[in-house]
VEXTOR-43459 format. One line per 4 residues: their letters; for each residue y, z, x of N, C-alpha, C, CB. Coordinates in steps of 0.2 Angstrom, whole numbers. Each point is the difference from the previous one (the first is absolute). Glycine has a CB too. Example, Ala and Ser with C-alpha at 12.3 -4.5 7.8 and 13.67 -1.06 7.14 Angstrom:
2
as = -28,39,66,6,0,-4,6,0,4,-6,6,-9; 11,-10,7,6,1,4,5,3,-4,-3,-10,6 .
***
This chain:
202
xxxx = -14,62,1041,-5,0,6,-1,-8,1,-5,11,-3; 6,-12,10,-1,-9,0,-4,0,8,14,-5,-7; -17,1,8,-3,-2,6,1,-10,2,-11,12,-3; 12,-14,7,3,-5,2,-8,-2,3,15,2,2 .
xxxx = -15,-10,-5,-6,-6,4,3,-4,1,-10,1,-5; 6,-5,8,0,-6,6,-4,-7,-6,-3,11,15; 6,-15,-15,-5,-7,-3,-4,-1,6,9,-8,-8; -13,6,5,-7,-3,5,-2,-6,1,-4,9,-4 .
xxxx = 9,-11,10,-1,-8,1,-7,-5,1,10,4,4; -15,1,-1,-7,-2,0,-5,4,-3,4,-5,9; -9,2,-12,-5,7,-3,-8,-2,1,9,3,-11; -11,0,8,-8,-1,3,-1,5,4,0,-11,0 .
xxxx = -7,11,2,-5,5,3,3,1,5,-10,-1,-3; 12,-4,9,2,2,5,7,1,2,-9,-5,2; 13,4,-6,9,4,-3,0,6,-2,3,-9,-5; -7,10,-1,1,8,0,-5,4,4,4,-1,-12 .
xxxx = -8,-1,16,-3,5,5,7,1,6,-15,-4,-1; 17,-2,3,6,0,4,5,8,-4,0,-16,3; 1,14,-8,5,3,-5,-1,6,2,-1,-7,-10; -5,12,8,-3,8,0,-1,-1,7,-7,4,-13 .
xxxx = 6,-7,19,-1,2,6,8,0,2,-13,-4,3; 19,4,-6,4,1,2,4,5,-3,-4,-10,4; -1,13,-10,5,7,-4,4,-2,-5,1,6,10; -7,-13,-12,5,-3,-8,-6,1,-7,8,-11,9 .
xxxx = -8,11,-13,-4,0,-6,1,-8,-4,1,15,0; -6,-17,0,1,-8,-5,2,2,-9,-13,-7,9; 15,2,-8,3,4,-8,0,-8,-5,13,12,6; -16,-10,-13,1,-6,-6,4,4,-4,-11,-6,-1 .
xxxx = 16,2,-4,7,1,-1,-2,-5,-6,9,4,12; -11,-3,-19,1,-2,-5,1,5,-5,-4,-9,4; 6,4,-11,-1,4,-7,9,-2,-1,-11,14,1; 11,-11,-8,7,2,-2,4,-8,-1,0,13,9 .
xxxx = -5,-18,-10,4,-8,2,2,-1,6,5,-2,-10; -7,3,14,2,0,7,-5,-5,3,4,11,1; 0,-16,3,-7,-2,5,-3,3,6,4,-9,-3; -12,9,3,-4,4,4,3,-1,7,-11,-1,-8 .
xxxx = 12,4,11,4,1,10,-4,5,3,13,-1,-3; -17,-2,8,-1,2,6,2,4,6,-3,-8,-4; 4,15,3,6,6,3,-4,3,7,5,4,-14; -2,1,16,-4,4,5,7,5,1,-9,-11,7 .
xxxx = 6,20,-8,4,4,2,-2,5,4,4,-4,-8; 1,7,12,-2,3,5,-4,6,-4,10,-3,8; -18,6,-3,-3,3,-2,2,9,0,-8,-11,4; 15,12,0,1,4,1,5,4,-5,-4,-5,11 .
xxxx = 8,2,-14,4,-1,-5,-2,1,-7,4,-6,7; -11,0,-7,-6,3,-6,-3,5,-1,-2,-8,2; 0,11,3,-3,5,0,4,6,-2,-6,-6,7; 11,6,-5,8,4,-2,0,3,-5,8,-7,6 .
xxxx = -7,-2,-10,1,-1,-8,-5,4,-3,3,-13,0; -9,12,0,-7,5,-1,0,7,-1,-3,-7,8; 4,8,-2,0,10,4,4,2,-5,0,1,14; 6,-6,-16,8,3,-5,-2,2,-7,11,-10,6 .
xxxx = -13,2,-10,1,-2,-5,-9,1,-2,12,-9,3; -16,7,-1,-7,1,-3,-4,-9,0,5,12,-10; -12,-11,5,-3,-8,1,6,-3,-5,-15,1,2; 17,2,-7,4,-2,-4,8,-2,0,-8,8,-3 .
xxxx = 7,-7,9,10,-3,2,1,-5,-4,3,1,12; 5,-2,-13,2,-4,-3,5,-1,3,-4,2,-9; 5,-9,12,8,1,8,2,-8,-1,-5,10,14; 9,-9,-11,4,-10,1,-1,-2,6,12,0,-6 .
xxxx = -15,-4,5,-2,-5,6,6,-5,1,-13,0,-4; 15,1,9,5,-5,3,-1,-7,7,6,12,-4; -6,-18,0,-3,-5,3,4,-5,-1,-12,4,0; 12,-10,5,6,-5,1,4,0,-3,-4,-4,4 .
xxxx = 10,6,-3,5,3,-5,-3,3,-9,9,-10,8; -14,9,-11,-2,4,-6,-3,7,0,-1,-10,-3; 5,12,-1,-4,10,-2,-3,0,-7,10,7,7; -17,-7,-6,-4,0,-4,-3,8,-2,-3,-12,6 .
xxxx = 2,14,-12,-2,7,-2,-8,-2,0,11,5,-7; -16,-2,12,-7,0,0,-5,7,0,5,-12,5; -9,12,-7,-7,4,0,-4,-2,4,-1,3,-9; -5,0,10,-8,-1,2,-1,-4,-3,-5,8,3 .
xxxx = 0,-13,-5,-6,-2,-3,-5,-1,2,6,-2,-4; -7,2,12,-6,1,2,0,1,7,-5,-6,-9; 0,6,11,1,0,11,-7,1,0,14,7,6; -14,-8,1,-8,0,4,1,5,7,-4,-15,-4 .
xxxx = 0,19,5,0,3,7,-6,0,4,7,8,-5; -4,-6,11,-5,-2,5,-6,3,1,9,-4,5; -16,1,-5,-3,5,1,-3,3,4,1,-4,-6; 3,3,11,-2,7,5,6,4,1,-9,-6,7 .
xxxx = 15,4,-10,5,5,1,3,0,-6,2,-2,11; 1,9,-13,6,1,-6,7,-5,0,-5,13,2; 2,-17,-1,9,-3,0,-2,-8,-6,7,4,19; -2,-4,-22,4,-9,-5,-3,-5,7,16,3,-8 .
xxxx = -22,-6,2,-1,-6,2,5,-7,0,-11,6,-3; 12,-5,-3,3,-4,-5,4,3,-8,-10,-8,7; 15,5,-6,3,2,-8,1,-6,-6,6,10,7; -8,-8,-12,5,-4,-7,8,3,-3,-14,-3,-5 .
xxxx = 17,0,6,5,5,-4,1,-4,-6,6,8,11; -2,-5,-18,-1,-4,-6,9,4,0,-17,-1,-6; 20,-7,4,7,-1,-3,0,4,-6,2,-13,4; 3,17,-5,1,5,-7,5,-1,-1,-5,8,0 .
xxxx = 8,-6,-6,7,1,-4,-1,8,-1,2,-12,-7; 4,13,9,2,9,-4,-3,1,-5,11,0,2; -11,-5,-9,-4,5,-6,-6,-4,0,10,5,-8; -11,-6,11,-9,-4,1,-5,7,0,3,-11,9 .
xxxx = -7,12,-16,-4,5,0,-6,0,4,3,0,-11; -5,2,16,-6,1,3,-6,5,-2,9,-3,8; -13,0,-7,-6,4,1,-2,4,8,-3,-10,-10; 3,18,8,-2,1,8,-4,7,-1,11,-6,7 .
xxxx = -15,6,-2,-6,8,2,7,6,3,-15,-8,6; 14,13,-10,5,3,3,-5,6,2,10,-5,-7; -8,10,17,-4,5,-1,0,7,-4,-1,-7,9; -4,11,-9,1,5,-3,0,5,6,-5,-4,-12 .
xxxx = 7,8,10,0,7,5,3,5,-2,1,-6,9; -6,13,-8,-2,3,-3,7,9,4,-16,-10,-4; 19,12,1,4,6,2,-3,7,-1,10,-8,-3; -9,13,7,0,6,-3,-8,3,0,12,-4,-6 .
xxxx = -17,-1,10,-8,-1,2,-1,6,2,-1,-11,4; 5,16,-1,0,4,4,-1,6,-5,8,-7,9; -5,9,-16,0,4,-6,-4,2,-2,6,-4,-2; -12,-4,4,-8,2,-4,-3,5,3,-3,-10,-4 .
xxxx = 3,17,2,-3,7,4,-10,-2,-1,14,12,-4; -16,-15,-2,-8,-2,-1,-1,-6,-1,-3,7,-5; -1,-12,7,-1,-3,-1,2,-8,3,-2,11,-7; -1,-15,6,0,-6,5,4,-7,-2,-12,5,4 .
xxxx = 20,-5,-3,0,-5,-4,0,-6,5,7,6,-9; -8,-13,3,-3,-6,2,5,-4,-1,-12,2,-3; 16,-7,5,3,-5,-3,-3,-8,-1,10,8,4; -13,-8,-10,-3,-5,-3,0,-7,0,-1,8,-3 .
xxxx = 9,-9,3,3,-7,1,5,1,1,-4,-5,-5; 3,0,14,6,1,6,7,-5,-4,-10,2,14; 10,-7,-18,5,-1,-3,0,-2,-8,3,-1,12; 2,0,-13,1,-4,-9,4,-4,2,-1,8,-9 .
xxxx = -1,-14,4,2,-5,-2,8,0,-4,-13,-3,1; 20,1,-2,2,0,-3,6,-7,1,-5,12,-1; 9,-14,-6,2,-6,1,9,3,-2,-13,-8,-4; 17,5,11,7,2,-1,5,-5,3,-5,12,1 .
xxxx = 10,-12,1,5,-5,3,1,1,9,8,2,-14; -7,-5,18,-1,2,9,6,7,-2,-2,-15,9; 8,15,-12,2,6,4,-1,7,-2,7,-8,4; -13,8,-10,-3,6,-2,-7,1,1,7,-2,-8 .
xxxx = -10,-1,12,-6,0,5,1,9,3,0,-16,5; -4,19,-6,-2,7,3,-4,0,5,2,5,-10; 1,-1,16,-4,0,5,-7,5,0,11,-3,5; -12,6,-10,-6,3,-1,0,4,-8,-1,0,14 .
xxxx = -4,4,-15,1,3,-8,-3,6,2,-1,-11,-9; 5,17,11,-1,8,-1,-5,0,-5,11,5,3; -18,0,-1,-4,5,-5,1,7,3,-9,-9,-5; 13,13,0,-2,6,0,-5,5,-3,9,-4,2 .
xxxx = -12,6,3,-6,4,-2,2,8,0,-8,-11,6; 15,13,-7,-1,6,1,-3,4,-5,8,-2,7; -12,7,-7,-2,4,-6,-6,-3,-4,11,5,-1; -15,-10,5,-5,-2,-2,-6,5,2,6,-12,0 .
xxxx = -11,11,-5,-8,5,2,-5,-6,0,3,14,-5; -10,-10,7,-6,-5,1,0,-1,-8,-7,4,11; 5,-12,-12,0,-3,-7,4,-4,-3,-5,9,0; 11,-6,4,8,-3,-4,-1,-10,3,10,17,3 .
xxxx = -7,-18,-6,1,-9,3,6,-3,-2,-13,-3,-1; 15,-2,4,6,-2,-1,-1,-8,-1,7,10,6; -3,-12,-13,-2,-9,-3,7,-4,5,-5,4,-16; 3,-10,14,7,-4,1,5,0,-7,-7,-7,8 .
xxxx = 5,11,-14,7,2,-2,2,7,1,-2,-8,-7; 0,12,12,3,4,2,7,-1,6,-11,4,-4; 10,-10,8,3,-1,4,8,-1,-3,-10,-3,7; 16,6,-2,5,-1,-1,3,-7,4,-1,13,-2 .
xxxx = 3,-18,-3,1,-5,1,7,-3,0,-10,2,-4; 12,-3,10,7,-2,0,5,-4,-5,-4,1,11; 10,-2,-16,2,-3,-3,-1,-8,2,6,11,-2; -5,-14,-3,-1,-9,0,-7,-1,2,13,-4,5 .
xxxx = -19,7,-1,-4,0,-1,-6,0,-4,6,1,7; -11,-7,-7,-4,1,-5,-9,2,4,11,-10,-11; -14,13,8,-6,1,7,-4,-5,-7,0,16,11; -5,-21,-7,-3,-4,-4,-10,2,1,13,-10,2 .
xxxx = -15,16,0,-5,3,-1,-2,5,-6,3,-1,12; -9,1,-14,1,4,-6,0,7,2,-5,-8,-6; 8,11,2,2,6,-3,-4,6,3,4,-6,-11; -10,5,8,-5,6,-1,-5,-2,10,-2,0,-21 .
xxxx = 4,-4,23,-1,1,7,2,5,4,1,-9,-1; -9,10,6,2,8,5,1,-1,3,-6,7,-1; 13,-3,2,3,-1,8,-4,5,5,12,-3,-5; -12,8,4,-3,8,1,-1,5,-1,2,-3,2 .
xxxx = -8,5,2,-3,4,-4,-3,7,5,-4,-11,-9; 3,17,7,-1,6,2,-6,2,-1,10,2,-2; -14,0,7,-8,-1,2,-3,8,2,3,-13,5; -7,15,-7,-2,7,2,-4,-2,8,-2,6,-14 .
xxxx = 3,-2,20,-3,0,7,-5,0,-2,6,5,7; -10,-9,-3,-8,-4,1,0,8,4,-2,-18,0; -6,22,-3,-2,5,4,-4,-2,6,0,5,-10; -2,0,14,-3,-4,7,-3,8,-2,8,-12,11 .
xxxx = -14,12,-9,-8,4,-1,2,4,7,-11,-9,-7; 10,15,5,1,5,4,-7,1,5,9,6,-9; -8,-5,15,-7,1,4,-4,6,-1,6,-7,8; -13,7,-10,0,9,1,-2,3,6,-2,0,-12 .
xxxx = 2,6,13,1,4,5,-5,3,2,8,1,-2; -15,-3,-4,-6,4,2,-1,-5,7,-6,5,-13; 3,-2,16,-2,-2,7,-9,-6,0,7,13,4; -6,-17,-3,-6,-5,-2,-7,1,7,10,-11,-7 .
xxxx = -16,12,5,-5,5,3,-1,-6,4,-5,11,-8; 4,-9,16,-2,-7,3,-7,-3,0,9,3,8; -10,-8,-7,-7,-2,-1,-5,2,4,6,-8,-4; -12,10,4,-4,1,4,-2,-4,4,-2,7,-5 .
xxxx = 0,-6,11,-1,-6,6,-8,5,1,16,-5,8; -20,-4,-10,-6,0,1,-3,1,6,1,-6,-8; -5,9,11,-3,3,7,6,3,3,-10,-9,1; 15,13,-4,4,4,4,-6,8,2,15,-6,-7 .
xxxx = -12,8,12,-5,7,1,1,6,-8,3,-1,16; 2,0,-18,1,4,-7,-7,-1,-5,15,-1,0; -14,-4,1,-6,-3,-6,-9,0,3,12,-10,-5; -10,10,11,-6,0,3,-4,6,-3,5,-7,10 .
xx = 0,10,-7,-3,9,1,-3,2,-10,13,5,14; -9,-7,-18,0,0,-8,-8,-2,0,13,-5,-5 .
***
């Protein structure tokens, strides 16, 4: 996976507003011994990368004549709209161990005939190489009941990866339905209205 940028001949506030009013993202390009470079890539492309790969991608960056293997390492969004303010991308090597949040998500939800399951932590932490990066970490809940819960050493963990969260952490858990008080049917006697003719005549 590769996405192509542009060097950025001018920078500053009023460059990269040019930049994103024209359907470009401002981009910082260090790490890895590299010198820090001022990029800009199409937003549309980016976003691509994203929808495909996850926050987690791991792709080559192709920029004046070099192809660089890069991640996230940070970005800013706008705040009135969902879209990259700004990105950091950080220079890697193939076996360069990373640290990253991986999500969890939960299969087979559908199974639990009682009871309310919760997932407790949307991800984990684990430490691996870019091209062992998992786009997410299955929990299967099938044949779980109210009570049952599931740790972070339950999870099935892909090879070469190490999850760096402890063990006896809930991921999820199975909940009995919160009751809701039944109305009752006796009929509630309306109030008497003071100087009605009923009462008069009493």
């Amino acid at each position: 996976m590769a996405i192509k940028a542009d060097v950025r001949t001018s920078t500053g506030t009023g460059a990269s507003r040019k930049a994103r009013k024209a359907g470009f993202i401002p981009v910082t390009l260090y790490g890895n011994g590299i010198e820090t470079v001022s990029l800009t890539v199409d937003r549309r492309e980016f976003d691509a990368l994203l929808k495909r790969e996850g926050a987690n991608a791991v792709f080559d960056l192709e920029y004046d004549g070099n192809v660089q293997k890069v991640w996230i390492k940070d970005f800013a969004k706008a705040s009135l709209q969902d879209e990259f303010y700004s990105l950091d991308l950080e220079a890697i090597s193939k076996d360069q161990k990373l640290t990253v949040d991986v999500p969890l998500v939960l299969i087979n939800e559908e199974t639990v005939k009682e009871g309310i399951v919760e997932l407790i932590a949307n991800t984990v932490q684990v430490e691996t190489t870019p091209d062992n990066i998992p786009s997410n970490i299955e929990i299967d809940v099938e044949g779980l009941v109210i009570g049952d819960v599931k740790t972070v050493a339950d999870l099935s963990i892909p090879a070469n990866v190490e999850v760096l969260d402890d063990g006896e952490q809930t991921v999820v858990t199975v909940s009995a339905p919160t009751e809701v008080p039944e109305e009752s049917d006796e009929e509630v006697a309306e109030p008497e209205v003071i100087g009605s003719e009923e009462s008069q005549e009493a």
